[in-house]
C-alpha positions as semicolon CSV with decimal commas, in nm:
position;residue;x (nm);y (nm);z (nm)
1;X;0,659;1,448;0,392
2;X;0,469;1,522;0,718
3;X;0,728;1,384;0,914
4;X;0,989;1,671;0,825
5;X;0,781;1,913;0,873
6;X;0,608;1,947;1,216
7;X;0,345;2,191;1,108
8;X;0,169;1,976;0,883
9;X;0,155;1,704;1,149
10;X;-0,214;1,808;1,293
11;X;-0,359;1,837;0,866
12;X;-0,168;1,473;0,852
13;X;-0,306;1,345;1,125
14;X;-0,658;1,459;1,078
15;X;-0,632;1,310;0,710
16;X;-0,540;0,957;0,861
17;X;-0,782;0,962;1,116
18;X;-1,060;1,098;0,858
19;X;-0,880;0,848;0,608
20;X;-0,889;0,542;0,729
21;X;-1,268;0,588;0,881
22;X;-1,339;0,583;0,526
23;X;-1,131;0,276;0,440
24;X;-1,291;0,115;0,712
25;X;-1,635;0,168;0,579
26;X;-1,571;0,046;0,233
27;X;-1,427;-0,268;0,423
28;X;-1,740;-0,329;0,598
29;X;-1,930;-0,272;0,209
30;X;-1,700;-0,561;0,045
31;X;-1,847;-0,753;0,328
32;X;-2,198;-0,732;0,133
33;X;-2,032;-0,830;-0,209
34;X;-2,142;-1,172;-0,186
35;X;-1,979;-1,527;-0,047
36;X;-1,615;-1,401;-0,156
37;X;-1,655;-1,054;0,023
38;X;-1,814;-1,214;0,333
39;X;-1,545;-1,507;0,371
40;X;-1,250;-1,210;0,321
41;X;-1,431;-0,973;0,567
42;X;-1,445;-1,251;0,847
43;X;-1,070;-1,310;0,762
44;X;-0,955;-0,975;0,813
45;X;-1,223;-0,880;1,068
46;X;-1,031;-1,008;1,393
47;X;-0,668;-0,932;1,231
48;X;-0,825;-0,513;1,231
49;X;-1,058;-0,547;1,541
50;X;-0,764;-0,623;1,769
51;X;-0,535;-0,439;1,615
52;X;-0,418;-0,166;1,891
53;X;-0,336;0,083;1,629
54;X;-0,699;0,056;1,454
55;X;-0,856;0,086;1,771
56;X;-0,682;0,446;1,844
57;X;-0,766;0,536;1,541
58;X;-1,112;0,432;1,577
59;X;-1,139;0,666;1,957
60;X;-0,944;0,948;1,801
61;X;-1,227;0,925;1,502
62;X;-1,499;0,917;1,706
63;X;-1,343;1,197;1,924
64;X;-1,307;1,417;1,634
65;X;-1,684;1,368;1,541
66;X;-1,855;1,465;1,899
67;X;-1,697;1,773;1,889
68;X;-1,914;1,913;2,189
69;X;-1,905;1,603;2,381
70;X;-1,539;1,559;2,372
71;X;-1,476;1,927;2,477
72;X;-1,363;2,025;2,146
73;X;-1,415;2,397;2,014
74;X;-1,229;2,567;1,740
75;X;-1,179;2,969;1,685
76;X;-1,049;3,099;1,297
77;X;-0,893;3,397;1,289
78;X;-0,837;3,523;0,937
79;X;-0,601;3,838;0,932
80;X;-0,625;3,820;0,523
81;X;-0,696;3,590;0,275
82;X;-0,801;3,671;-0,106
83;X;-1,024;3,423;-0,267
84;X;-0,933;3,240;-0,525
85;X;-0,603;3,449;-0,597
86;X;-0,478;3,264;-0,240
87;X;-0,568;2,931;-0,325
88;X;-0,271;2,804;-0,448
89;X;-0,107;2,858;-0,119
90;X;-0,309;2,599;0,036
91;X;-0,143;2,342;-0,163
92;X;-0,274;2,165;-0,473
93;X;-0,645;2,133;-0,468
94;X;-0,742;1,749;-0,472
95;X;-0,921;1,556;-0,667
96;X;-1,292;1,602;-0,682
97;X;-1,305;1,901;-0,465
98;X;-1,608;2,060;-0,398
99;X;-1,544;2,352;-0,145
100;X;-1,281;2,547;0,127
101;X;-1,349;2,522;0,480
102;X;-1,198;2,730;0,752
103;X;-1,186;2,657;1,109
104;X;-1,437;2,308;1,103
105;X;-1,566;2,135;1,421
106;X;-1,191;1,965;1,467
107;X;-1,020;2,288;1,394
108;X;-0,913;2,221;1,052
109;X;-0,839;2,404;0,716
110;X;-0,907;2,183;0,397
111;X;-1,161;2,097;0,122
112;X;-1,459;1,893;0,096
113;X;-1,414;1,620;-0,146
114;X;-1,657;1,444;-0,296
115;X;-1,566;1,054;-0,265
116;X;-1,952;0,876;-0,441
117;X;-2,272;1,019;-0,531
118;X;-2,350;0,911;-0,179
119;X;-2,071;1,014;0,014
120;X;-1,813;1,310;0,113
121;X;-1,498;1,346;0,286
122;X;-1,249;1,624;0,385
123;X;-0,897;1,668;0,294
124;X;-0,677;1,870;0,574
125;X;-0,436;2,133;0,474
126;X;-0,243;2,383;0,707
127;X;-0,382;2,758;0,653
128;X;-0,052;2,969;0,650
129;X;0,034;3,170;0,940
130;X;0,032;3,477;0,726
131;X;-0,384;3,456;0,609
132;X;-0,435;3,375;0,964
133;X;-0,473;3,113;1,276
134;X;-0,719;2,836;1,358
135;X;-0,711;2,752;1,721
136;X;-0,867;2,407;1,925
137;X;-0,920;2,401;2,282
138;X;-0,920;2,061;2,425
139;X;-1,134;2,051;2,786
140;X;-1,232;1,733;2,938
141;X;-1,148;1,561;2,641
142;X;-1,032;1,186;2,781
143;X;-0,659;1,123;2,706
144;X;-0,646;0,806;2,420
145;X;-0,422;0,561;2,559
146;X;-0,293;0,229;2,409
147;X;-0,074;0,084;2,614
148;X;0,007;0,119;3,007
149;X;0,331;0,291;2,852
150;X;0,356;0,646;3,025
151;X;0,559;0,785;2,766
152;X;0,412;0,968;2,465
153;X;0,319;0,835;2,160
154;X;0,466;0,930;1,824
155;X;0,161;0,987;1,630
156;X;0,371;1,016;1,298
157;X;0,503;0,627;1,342
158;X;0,154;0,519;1,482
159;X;-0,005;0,668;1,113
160;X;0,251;0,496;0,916
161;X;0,139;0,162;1,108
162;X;-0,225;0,242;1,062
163;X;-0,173;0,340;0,704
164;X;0,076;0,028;0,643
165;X;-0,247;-0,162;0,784
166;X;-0,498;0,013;0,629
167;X;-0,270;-0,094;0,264
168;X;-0,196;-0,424;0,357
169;X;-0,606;-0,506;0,379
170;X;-0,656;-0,308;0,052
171;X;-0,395;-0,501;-0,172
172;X;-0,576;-0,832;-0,027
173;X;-0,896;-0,711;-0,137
174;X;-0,762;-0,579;-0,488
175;X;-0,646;-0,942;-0,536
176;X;-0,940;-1,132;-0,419
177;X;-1,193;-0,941;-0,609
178;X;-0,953;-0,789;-0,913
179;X;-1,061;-0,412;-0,852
């Protein structure tokens, strides 16, 4: 688990954040599923809107995708790394995935997954500190704050409340419309 052991906690987090973006997005599309979906999206609408723990997730998404905006860079540095033979060391490939990425716009290691014919996603992993190091420089970037609490947040209890949220929603919707 992520939580016992610290350097997977930027892959984890980036896979929440990434995550529930696109949970969020197939909320809004059971919206469009007729009179059930729309009643059961204006239910759960408000309950996720206010939610403080959506809404960080929401900045930190949106922070992750305007790289240049938010003052984000990224620098790989690959000291070795023999492809495929190294592969396994990344961790078990998912499900559906398409190709390895090194050193994206948010810094991260993983694979692109493909999720529809429509859509992709990407799936964090840490790169081992013996094929290399992927570095992110943070300038400007505005601090995400959810509370007037000065001390700092535990990101690893604020994605199991996300998540939690995130599964709550989906379990309604698997009832209402028997996916």
């Amino acid at each position: 688990m992520v939580r016992d052991v610290p350097s997977r906690r930027l892959a984890g987090l980036r896979n929440v954040v990434m995550f529930g973006n696109l949970v969020g997005t197939s909320f809004e599309e059971l919206r469009d599923a007729g009179p059930a979906g729309s009643d059961w999206y204006k239910s759960i609408r408000k309950k996720i809107a206010e939610s403080p723990v959506t809404r960080l997730f929401r900045e930190l998404h949106a922070e992750f995708r305007k790289r240049d905006a938010a003052g984000v860079s990224s620098q790989a540095r690959l000291r070795t790394f023999n492809y495929p033979a190294d592969l396994d060391k990344l961790g078990k490939r998912p499900p559906r995935a398409t190709e390895l990425f090194m050193g994206d716009e948010i810094g991260g290691t993983g694979w692109e997954v493909v999720l529809s014919a429509e859509r992709r996603g990407r799936f964090y992993v840490v790169l081992p500190a013996e094929y290399g190091t992927v570095d992110v420089f943070l300038s400007g970037t505005a601090i995400v704050q959810t509370s007037r609490d000065p001390r700092p947040i535990d990101i690893v209890d604020t994605c199991d409340r996300y998540v939690s949220l995130l599964d709550d929603t989906l379990r309604g919707a698997e009832l209402l419309f028997r996916v």
